[in-house]
C-alpha positions as CSV (number, residue, x, y, z in Angstrom):
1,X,-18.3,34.9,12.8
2,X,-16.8,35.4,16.6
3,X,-16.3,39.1,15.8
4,X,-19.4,39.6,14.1
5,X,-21.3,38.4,17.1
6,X,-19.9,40.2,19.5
7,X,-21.0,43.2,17.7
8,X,-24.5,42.1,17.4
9,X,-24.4,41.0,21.3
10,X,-23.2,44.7,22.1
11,X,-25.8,46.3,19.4
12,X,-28.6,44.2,21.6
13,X,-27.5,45.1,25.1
14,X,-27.9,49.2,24.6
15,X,-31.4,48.4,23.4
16,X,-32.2,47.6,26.8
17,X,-35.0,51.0,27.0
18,X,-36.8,50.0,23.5
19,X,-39.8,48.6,23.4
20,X,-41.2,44.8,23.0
21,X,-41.8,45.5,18.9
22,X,-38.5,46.7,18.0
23,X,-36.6,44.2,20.4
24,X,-38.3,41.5,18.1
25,X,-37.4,43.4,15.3
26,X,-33.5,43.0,16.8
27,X,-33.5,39.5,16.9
28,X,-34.9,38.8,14.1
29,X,-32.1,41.0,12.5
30,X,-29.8,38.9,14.0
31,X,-31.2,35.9,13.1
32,X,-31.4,36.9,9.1
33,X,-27.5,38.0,9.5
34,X,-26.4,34.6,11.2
35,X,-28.3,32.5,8.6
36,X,-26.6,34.6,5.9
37,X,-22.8,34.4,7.0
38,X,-24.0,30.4,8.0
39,X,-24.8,30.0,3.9
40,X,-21.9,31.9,2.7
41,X,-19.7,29.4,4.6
42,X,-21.5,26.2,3.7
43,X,-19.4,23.8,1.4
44,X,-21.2,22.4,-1.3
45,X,-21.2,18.6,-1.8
46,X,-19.9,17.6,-4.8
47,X,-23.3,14.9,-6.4
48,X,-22.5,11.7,-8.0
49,X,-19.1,11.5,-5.6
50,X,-17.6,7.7,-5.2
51,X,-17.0,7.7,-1.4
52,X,-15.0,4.7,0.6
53,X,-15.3,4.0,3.9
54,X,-14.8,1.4,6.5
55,X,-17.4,-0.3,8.8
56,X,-17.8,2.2,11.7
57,X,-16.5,5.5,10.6
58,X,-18.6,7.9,9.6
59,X,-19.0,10.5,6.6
60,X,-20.6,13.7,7.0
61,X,-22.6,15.0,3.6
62,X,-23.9,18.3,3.0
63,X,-25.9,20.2,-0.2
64,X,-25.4,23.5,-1.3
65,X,-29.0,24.8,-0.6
66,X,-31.8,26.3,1.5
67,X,-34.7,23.9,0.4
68,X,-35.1,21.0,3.4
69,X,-33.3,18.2,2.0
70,X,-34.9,14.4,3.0
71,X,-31.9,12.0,3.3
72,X,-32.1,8.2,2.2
73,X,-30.0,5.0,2.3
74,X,-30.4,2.5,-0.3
75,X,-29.4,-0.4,2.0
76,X,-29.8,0.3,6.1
77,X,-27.3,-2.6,6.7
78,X,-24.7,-1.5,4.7
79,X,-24.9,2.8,5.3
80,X,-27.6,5.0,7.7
81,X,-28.0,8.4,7.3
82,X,-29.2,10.5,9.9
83,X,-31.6,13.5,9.1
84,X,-28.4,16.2,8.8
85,X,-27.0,14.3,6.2
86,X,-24.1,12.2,8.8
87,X,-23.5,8.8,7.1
88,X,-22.5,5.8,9.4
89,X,-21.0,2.6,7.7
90,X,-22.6,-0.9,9.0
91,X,-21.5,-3.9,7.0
92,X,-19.4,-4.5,3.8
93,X,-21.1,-3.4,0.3
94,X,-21.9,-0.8,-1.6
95,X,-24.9,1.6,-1.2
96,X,-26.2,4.8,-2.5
97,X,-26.8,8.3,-0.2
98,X,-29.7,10.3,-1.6
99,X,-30.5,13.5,-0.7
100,X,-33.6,14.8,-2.2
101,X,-34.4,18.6,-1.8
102,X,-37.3,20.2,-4.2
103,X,-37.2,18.7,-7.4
104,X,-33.1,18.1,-7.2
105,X,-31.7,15.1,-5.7
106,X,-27.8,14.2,-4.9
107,X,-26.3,11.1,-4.8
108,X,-23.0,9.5,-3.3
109,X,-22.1,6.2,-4.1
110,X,-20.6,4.2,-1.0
111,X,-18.2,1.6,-0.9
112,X,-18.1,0.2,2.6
113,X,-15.3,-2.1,3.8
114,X,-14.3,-4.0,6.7
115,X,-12.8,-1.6,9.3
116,X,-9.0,-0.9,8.6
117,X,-8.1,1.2,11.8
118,X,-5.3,-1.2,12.6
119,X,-1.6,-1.6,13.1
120,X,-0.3,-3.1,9.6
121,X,3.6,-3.5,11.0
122,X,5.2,-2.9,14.3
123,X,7.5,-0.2,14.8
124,X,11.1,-1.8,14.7
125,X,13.0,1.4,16.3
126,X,16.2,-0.2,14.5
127,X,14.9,0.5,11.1
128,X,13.6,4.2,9.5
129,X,9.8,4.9,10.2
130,X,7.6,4.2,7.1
131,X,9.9,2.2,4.3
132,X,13.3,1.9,3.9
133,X,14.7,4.7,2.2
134,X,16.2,2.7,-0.9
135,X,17.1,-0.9,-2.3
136,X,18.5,-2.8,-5.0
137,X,16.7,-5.2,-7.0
138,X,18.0,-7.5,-10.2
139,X,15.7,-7.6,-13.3
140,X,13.3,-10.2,-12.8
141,X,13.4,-10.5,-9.0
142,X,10.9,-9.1,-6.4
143,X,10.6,-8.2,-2.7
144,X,7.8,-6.8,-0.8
145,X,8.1,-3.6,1.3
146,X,6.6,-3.6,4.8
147,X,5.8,-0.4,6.7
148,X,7.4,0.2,9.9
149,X,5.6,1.9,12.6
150,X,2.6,3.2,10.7
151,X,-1.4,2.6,11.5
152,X,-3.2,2.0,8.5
153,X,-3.4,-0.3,5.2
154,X,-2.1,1.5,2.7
155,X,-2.2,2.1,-1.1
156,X,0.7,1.5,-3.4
157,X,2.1,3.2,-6.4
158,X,5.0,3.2,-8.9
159,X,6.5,5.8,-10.1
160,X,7.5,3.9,-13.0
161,X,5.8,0.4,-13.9
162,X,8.2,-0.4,-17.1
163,X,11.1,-0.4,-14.0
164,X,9.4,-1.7,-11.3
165,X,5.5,-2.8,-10.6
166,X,3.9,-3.0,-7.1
167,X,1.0,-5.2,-5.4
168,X,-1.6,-4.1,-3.6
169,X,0.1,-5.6,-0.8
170,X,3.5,-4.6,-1.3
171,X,5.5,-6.8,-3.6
172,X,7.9,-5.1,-5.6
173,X,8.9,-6.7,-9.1
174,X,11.6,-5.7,-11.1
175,X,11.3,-5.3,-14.8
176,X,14.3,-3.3,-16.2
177,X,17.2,-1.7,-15.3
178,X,16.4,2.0,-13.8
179,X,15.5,3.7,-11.0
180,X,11.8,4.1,-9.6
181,X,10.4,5.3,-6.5
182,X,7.6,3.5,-4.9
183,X,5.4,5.2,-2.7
184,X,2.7,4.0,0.4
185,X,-0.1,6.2,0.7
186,X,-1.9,6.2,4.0
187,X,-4.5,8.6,5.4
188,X,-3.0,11.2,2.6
189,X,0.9,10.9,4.4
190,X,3.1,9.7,1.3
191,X,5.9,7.2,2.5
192,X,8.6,6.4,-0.6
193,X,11.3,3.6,-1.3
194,X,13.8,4.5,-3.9
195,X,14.6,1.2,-5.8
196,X,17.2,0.6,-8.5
197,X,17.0,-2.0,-10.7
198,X,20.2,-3.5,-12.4
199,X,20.3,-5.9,-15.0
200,X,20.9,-9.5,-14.5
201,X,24.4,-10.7,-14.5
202,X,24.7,-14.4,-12.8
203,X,22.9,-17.1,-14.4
204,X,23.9,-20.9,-14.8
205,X,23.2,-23.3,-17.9
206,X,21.0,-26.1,-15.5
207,X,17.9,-25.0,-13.8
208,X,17.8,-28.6,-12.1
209,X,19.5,-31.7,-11.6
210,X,18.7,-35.4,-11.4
211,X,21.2,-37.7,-10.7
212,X,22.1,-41.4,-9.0
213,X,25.0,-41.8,-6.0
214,X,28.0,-41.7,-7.1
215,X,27.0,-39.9,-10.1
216,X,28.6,-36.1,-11.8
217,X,27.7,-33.7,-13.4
218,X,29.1,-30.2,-14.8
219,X,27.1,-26.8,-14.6
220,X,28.5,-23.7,-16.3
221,X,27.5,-20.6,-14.8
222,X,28.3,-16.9,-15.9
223,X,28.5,-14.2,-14.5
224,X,28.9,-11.3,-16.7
225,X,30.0,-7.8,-14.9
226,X,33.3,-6.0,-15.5
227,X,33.2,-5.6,-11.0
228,X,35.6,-7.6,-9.0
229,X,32.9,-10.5,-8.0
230,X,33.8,-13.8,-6.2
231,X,30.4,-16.1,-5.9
232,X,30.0,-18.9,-3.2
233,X,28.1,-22.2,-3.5
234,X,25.6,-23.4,-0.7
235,X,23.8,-26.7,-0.6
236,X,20.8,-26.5,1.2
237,X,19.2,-29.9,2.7
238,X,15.2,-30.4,2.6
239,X,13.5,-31.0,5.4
240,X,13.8,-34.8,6.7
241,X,17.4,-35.7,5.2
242,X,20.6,-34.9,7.5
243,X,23.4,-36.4,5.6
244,X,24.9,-34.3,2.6
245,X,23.3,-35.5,-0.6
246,X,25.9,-33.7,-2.5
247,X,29.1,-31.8,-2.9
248,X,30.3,-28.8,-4.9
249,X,33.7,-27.9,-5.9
250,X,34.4,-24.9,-8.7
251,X,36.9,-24.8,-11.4
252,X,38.9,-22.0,-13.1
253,X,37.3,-19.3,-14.7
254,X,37.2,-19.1,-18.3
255,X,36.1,-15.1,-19.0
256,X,33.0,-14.5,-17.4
257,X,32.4,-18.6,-17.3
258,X,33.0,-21.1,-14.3
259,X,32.7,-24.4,-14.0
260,X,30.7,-26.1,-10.6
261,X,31.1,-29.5,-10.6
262,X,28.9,-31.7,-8.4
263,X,29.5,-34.8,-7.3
264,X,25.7,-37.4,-5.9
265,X,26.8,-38.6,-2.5
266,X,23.5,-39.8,-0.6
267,X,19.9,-40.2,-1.4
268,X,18.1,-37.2,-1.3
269,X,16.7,-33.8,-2.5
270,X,18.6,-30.4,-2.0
271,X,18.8,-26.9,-3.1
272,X,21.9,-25.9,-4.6
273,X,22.5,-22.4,-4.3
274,X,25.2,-19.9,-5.7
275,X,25.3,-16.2,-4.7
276,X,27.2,-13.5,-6.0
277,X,29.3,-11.1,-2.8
278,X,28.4,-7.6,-4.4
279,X,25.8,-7.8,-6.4
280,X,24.0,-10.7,-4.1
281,X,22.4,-12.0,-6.7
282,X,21.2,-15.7,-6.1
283,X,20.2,-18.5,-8.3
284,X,19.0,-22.0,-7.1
285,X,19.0,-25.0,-9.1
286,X,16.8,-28.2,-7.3
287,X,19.2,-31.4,-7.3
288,X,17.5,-34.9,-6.7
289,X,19.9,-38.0,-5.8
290,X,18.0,-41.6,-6.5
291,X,19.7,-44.8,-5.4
292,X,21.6,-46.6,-8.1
């Protein structure tokens, strides 16, 4: 277009000596040319398109034609639209964008939400920008992946949701053992976690425990994996209590079987919690200790 005018601007100037009739004639030669190259390099809007946006931002829409086109917004309060076809979002809802030209009319369906032009997560220079570049998860278990550094909410997907599933907000779940790569989508920049998924190997015969002071009791929990494993046992006071309400003492090993015995010491309620060094699996069984 830059070239083409140039020549046109040249063509003009050495008509300097021509009369008032054919100088017309000139521009209007220019005019017809510039309105031609401007249609050629029009993009057609695609009618019946399902458009989000947020309150604030604005769309610009456009029709493929020549007619006049009359623009029109369902709902003011939600979406304007100015007489060139420039959409402005103005509260949350969803309206509809006509534009009307001859006996044709498009129309864009629009979604407007509240305004998303914020920082999600701080950028924690310690840690890769975007998501971590892979983690491990047990079958069953979930985590929720955070963005570092990155403005903008964005969308999540799962390469594979018989592995691994993921919330609109981020929270991984494991499903199977595999590998699947989940991926954050924002303003069209892809960011991806590779997660693995193993199968569950620690698990315990008691999933809680009631008992009176001075009481014990016996849990059996396996862990079954061929790897060199030790496990530790943590018990984990609830809020308001400060003396132990129980201890915790393994036995021997019997194949992939262990006895933890636990002995009521105090009134109370406390978490007890046994963790595997490689894998770090976890389980936690509640224990409650009544008087006697």
């Amino acid at each position: 277009m830059g070239g083409i005018a140039d020549k046109l601007y040249v063509c003009q100037s050495t008509q300097i000596g021509v009369n008032l009739k054919n100088r017309k004639k000139i521009y209007i030669l220019i005019l017809s040319i510039i309105l031609v190259i401007s249609a050629f390099q029009s993009i057609p809007a695609k009618a019946d398109e399902l458009i989000t946006m947020c309150i604030g931002w604005t769309k610009q829409l456009s029709v493929d034609t020549k007619k006049t086109v009359t623009w029109s917004s369902s709902d003011k309060s939600i979406a304007t639209v100015s007489s060139k076809g420039l959409v402005t979002g103005k509260g949350v809802g969803v309206v509809v964008i006509k534009a009307k030209y001859g006996n044709n009319a498009a129309l864009w369906v629009i979604t407007v939400k509240p305004s998303k032009e914020v920082i999600v997560y701080e950028h924690d220079v310690s840690k890769p920008l975007g998501l971590p570049g892979k983690k491990t998860l047990i079958a069953g278990k979930s985590t929720t992946l955070k963005l570092n550094g990155i403005m903008g909410i964005p969308t999540w997907s799962s390469s594979n949701k018989a592995v691994a599933t993921v919330s609109s907000k981020g929270k991984v779940t494991a499903k199977k053992p595999g590998t699947v790569t989940i991926t954050a989508t924002v303003d069209k920049k892809k960011y991806t976690c590779k997660i693995t998924v193993k199968a569950q190997t620690l698990s315990a015969n008691k999933s809680k425990l009631e008992l009176s002071v001075g009481d014990k009791a016996k849990i059996i929990i396996t862990l079954k994996t061929d790897d060199e494993e030790s496990l530790s046992c943590t018990i984990k006071l609830s809020r308001g209590y400060y003396e132990p309400v129980a201890s915790a003492e393994f036995g021997e090993w019997d194949g992939y079987k262990i006895p933890l015995y636990i002995t009521a010491i105090e009134e109370g309620d406390a978490d007890i919690i046994i963790t595997t060094v490689n894998s770090k699996e976890k389980i936690v069984i509640p224990i409650t200790v009544n008087e006697n």
